[in-house]
NUPALUM-835739 format. One record per residue (C-alpha): residue in one letter; residue number from 1; x, y, z. Coordinates in steps of 0.001 Angstrom, whole numbers, plus 500000, padded with zeros to 6 digits. Each point is the difference from the previous one (the first is absolute). Layout:
# NUPALUM-835739
- A; NUM; X; Y; Z .
...
***
This chain:
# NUPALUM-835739
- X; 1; 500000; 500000; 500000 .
- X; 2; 501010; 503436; 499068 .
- X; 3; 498840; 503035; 501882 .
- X; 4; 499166; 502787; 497683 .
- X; 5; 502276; 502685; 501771 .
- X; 6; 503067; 497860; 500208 .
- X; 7; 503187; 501992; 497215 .
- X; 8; 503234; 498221; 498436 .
- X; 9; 502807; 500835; 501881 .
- X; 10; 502624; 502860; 499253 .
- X; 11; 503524; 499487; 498722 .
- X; 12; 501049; 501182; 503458 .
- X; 13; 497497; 496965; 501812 .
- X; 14; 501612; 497755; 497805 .
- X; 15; 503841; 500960; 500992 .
- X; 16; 498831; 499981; 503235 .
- X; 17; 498445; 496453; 500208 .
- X; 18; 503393; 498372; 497801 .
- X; 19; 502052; 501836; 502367 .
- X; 20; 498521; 498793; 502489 .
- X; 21; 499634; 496242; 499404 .
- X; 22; 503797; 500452; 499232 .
- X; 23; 500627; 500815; 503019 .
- X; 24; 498158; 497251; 501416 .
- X; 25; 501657; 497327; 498193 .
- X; 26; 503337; 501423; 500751 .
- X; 27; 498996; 500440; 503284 .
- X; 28; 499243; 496400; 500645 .
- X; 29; 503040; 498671; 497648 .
- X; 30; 502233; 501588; 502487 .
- X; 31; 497787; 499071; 503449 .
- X; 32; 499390; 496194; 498643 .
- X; 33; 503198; 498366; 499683 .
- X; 34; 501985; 502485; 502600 .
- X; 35; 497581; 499035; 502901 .
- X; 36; 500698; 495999; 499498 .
- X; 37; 503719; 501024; 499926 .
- X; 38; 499984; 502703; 503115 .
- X; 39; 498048; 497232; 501835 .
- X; 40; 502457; 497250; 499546 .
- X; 41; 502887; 502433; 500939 .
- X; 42; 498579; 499976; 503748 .
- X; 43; 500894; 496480; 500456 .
- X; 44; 503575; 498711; 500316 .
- X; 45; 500739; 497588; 497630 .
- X; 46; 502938; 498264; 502569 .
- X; 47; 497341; 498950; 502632 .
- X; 48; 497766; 496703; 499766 .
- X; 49; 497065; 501816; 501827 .
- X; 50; 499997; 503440; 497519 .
- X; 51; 499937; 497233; 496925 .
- X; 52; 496960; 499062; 501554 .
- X; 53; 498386; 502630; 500427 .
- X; 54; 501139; 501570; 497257 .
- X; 55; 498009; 497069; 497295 .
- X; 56; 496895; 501254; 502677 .
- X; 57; 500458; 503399; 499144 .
- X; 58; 499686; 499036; 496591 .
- X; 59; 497146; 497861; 500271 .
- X; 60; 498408; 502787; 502414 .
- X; 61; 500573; 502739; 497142 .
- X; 62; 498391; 497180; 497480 .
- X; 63; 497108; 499509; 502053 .
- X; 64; 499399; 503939; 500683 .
- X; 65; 500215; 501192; 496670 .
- X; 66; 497514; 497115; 498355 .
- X; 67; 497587; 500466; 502962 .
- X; 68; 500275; 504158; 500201 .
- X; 69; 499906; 500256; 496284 .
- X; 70; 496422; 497717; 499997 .
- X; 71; 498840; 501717; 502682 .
- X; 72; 500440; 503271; 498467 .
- X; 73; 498545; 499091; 497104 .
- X; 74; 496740; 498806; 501576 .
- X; 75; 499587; 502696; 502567 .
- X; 76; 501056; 503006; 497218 .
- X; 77; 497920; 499115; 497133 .
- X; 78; 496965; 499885; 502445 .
- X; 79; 501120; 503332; 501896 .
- X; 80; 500460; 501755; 495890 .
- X; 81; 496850; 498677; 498935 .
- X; 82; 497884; 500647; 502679 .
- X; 83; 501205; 502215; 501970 .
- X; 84; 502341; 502602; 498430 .
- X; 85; 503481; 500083; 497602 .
- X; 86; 501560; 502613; 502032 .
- X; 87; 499517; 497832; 503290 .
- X; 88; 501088; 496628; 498055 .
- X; 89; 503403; 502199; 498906 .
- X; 90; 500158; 501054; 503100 .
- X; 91; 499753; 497212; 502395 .
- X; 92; 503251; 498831; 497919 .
- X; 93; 501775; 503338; 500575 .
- X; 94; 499771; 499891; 503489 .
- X; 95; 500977; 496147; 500910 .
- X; 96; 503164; 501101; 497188 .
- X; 97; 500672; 503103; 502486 .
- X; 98; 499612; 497999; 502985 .
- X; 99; 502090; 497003; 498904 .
- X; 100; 502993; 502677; 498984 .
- X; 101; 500096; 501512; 503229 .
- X; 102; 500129; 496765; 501635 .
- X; 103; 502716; 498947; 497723 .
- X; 104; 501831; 503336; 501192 .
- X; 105; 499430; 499873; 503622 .
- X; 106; 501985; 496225; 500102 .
- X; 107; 502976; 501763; 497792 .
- X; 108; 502252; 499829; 503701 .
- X; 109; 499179; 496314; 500067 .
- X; 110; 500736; 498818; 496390 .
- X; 111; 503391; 498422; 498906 .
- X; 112; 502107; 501807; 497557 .
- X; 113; 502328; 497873; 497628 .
- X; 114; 503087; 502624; 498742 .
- X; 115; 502504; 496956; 498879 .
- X; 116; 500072; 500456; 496327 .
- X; 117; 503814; 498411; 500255 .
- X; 118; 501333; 502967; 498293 .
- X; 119; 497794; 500290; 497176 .
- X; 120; 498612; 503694; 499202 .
- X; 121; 496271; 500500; 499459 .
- X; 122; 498848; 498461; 496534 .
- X; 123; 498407; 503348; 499161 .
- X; 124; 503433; 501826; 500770 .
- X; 125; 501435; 497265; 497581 .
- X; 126; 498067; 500322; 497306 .
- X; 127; 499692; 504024; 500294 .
- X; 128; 503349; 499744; 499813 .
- X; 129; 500177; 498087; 497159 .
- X; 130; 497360; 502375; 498225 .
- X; 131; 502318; 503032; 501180 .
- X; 132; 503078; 498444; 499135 .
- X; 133; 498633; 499115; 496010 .
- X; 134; 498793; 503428; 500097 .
- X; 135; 502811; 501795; 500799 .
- X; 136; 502488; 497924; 497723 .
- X; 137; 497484; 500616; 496993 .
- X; 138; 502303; 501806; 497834 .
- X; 139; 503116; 497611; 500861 .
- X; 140; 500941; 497564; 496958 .
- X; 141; 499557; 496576; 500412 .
- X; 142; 503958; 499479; 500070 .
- X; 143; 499192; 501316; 503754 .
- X; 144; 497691; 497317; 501147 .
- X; 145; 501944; 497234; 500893 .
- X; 146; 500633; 499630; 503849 .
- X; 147; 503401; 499277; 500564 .
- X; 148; 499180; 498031; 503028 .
- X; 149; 497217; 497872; 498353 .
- X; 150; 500601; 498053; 496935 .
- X; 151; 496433; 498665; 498437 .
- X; 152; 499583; 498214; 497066 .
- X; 153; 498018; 501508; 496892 .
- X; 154; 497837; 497409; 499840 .
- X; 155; 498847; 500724; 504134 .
- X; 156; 498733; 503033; 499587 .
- X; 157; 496356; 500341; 498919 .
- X; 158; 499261; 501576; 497126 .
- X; 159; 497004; 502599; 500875 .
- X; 160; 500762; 503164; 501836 .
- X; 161; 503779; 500364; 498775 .
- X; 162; 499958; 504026; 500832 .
- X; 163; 500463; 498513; 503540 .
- X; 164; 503658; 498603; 499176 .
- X; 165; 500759; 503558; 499823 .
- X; 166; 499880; 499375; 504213 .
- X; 167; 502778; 497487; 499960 .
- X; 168; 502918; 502709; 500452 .
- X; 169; 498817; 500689; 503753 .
- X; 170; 497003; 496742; 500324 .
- X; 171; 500683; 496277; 500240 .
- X; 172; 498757; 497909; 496989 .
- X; 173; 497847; 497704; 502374 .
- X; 174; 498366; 503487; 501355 .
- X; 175; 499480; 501185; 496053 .
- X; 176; 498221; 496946; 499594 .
- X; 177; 498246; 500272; 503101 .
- X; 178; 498701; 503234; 498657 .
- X; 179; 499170; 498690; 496628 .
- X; 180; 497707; 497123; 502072 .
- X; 181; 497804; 502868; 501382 .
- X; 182; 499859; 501692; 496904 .
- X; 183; 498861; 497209; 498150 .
- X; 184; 496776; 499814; 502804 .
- X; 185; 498721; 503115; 498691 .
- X; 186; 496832; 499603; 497539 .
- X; 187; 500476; 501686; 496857 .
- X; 188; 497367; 501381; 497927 .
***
């Protein structure tokens, strides 16, 4: 049914709505698979008793999601069609508020792993990388080669070259590393 006052949405409406389901799903692409991870940091993996609890935890955070995600659905789609969309958003909004500053007040409490045994961030690496091929753009190829790394021809991949022009200050395993994430991007 159509009511006869409802209008298409403006270009504006529209930017706003893609925006914001983008958002969303980046949103929950970085809550998802960090909050599994964050989870299993808290238990030592060196004691019989954290192992333990740790395969609960999992099967606690399996059992919480399938039963809070059916839940939701039931009790939502009855509060948006019969009661009101504004209250079935924000019902949602608050429990999301609430569970964030309960995840904040325990911040003294949590465990925080900082062994990385010497390795820098991979963002720094591949920034660096990035940096590194931008900076030695105009350098001829006669410049590339890393004295301290020999590689075969054959290693190196093929896609992304303008990233060799990195190997002067970058490690070839960190110019492929870089190469990796680039191939993960979607192109359209």
């Amino acid at each position: 049914m159509t009511s006869s006052n409802s209008k298409d949405p403006n270009q504006l409406q529209v930017i706003l709505f893609f925006c914001s389901l983008y958002l969303i799903a980046i949103g929950q692409g970085g809550y998802k698979p960090c909050i599994k991870v964050f989870g299993a940091d808290q238990f030592d993996g060196n004691d019989i008793k954290d192992a333990k609890d740790k395969s609960s935890y999992f099967n606690w955070l399996m059992f919480g999601s399938c039963v809070s995600i059916l839940t939701f659905r039931l009790v939502s789609s009855y509060i948006q069609e019969d009661l009101s969309w504004s209250l079935g958003f924000g019902i949602p909004s608050v429990f999301m508020l609430l569970a964030l500053f309960l995840f904040l007040l325990g911040t003294k409490t949590y465990r925080f792993s900082t062994a990385r045994e010497g390795k820098k961030n991979p963002f720094a690496r591949i920034s660096h990388v990035f940096m590194a091929a931008l900076k030695n753009r105009t350098q001829p190829d006669s410049y590339i080669a890393n004295p301290n790394e020999t590689l075969l021809t054959h290693q190196s991949s093929k896609q992304f070259r303008f990233l060799n022009k990195a190997a002067i200050s970058c490690s070839f395993a960190e110019i492929e590393e870089a190469k990796a994430v680039l191939k993960l991007v979607p192109c359209g």
